[in-house]
Rosetta silent file (secondary structure, phi, psi, omega in degrees, C-alpha in Angstrom):
SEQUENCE: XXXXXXXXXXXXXXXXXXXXXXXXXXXXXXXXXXXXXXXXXXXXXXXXXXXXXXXXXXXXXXXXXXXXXXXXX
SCORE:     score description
SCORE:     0.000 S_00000001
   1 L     0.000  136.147 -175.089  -24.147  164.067  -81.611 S_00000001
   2 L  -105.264  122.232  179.341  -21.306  166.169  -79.669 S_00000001
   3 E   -98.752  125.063  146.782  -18.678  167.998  -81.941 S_00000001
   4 E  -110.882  140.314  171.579  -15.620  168.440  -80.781 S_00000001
   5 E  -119.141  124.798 -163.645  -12.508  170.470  -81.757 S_00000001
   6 L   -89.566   64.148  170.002   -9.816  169.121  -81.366 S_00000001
   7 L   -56.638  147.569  165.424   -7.087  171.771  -80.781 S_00000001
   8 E   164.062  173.652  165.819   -3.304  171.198  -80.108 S_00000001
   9 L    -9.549  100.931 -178.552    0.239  171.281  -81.550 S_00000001
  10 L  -104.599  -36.591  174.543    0.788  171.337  -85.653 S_00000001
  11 L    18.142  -80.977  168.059    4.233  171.647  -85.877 S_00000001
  12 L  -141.896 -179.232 -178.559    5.801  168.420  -87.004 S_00000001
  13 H   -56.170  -27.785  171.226    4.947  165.272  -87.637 S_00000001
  14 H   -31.148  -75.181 -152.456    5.099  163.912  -84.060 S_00000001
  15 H   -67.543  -34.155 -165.504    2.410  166.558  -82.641 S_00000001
  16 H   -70.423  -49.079 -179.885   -0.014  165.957  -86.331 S_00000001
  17 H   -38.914  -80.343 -161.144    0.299  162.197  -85.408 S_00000001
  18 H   -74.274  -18.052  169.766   -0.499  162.153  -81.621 S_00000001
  19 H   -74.052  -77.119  163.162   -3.497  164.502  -82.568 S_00000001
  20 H   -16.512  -65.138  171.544   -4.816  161.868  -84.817 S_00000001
  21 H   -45.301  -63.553 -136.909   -4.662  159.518  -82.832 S_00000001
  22 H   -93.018   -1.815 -170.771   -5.823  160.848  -79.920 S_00000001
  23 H   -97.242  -44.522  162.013   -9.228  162.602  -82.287 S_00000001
  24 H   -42.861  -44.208 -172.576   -9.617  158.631  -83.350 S_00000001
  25 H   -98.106    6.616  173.902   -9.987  157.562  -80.371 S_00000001
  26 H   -77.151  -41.009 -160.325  -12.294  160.246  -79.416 S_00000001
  27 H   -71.100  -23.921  167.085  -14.664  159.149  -82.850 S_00000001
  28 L   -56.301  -30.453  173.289  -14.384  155.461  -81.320 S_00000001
  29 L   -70.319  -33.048  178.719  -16.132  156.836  -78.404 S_00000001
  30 L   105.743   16.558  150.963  -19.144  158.310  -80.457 S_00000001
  31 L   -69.906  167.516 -178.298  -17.813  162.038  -80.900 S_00000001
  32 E  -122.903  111.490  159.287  -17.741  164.090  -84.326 S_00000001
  33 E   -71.408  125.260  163.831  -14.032  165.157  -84.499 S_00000001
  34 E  -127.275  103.267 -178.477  -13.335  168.479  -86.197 S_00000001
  35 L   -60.525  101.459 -178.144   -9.150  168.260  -87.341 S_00000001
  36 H   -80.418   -5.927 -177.720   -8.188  172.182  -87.806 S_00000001
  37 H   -71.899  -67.580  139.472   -5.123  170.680  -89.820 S_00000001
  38 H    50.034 -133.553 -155.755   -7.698  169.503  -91.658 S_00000001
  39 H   -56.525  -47.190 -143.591   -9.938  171.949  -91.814 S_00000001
  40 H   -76.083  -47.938 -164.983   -7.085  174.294  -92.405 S_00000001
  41 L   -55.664  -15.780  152.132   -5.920  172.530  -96.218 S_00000001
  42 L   -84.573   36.700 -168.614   -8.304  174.707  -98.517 S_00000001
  43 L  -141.918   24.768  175.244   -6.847  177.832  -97.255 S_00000001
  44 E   -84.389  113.195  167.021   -3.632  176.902  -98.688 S_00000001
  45 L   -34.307  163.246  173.948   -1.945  179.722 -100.927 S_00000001
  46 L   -98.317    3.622  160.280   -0.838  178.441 -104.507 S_00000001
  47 L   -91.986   61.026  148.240    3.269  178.615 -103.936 S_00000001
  48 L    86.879  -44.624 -172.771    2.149  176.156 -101.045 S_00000001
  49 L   -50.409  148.041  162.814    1.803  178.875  -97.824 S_00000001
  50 E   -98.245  147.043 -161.600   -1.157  179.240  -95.695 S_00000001
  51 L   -90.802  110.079 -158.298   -3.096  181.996  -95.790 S_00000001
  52 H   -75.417  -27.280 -179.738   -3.188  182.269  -91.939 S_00000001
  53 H   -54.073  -39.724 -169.411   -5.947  185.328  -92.205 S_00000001
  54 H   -64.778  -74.466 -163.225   -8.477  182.429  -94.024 S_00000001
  55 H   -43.526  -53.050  175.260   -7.462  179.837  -91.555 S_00000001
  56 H   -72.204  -43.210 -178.957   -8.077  181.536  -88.335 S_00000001
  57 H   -53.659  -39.291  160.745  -10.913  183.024  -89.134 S_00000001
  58 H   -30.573  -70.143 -178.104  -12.482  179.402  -90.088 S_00000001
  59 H   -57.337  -14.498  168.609  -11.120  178.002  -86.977 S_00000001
  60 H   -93.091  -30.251 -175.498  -13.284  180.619  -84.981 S_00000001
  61 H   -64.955  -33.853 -154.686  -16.661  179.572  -87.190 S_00000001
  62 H   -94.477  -43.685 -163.861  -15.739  175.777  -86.413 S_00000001
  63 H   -60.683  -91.512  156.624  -14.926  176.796  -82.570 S_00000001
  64 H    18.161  -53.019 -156.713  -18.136  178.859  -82.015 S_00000001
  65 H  -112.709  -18.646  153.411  -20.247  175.868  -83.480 S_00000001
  66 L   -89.691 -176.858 -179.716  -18.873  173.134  -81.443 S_00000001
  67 L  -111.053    6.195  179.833  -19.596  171.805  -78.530 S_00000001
  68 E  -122.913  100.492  140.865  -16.799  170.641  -76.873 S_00000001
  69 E   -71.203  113.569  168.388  -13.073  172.243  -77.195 S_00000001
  70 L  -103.860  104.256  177.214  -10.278  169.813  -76.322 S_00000001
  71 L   -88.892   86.163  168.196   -6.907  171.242  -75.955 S_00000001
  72 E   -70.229  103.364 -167.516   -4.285  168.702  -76.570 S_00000001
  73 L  -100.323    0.000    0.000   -1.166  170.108  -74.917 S_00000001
């Protein structure tokens, strides 16, 4: 099985969207998608902010351990 991480835009809704999508149609293919948006949602402070120190460090543990990085630009 091939992991991928699927990097790219978070921004708005647009960019979260076309990432979806485009990590769906990777899983249709027979990849293991890993979503840092995601990934990212237990690293949420409790007034709602992300704790960006949590997040990136995660996101290097998930990058490190897959085997593909796809940079949707």
């Amino acid at each position: 099985m091939v992991w991928i991480y699927l990097a790219g835009p978070l921004f708005g809704i647009a960019d979260q969207v076309r990432n979806l999508e485009l990590g769906h149609k990777l899983e249709l293919l027979g990849y293991k998608v890993i979503y840092p948006l995601i990934e990212g949602k237990p690293f949420v402070n409790a007034d709602g902010s992300p704790d960006i120190r949590r997040i990136c460090a995660n996101d290097m543990i998930l990058v490190k351990t897959c085997d593909v990085l796809v940079a949707n630009l």
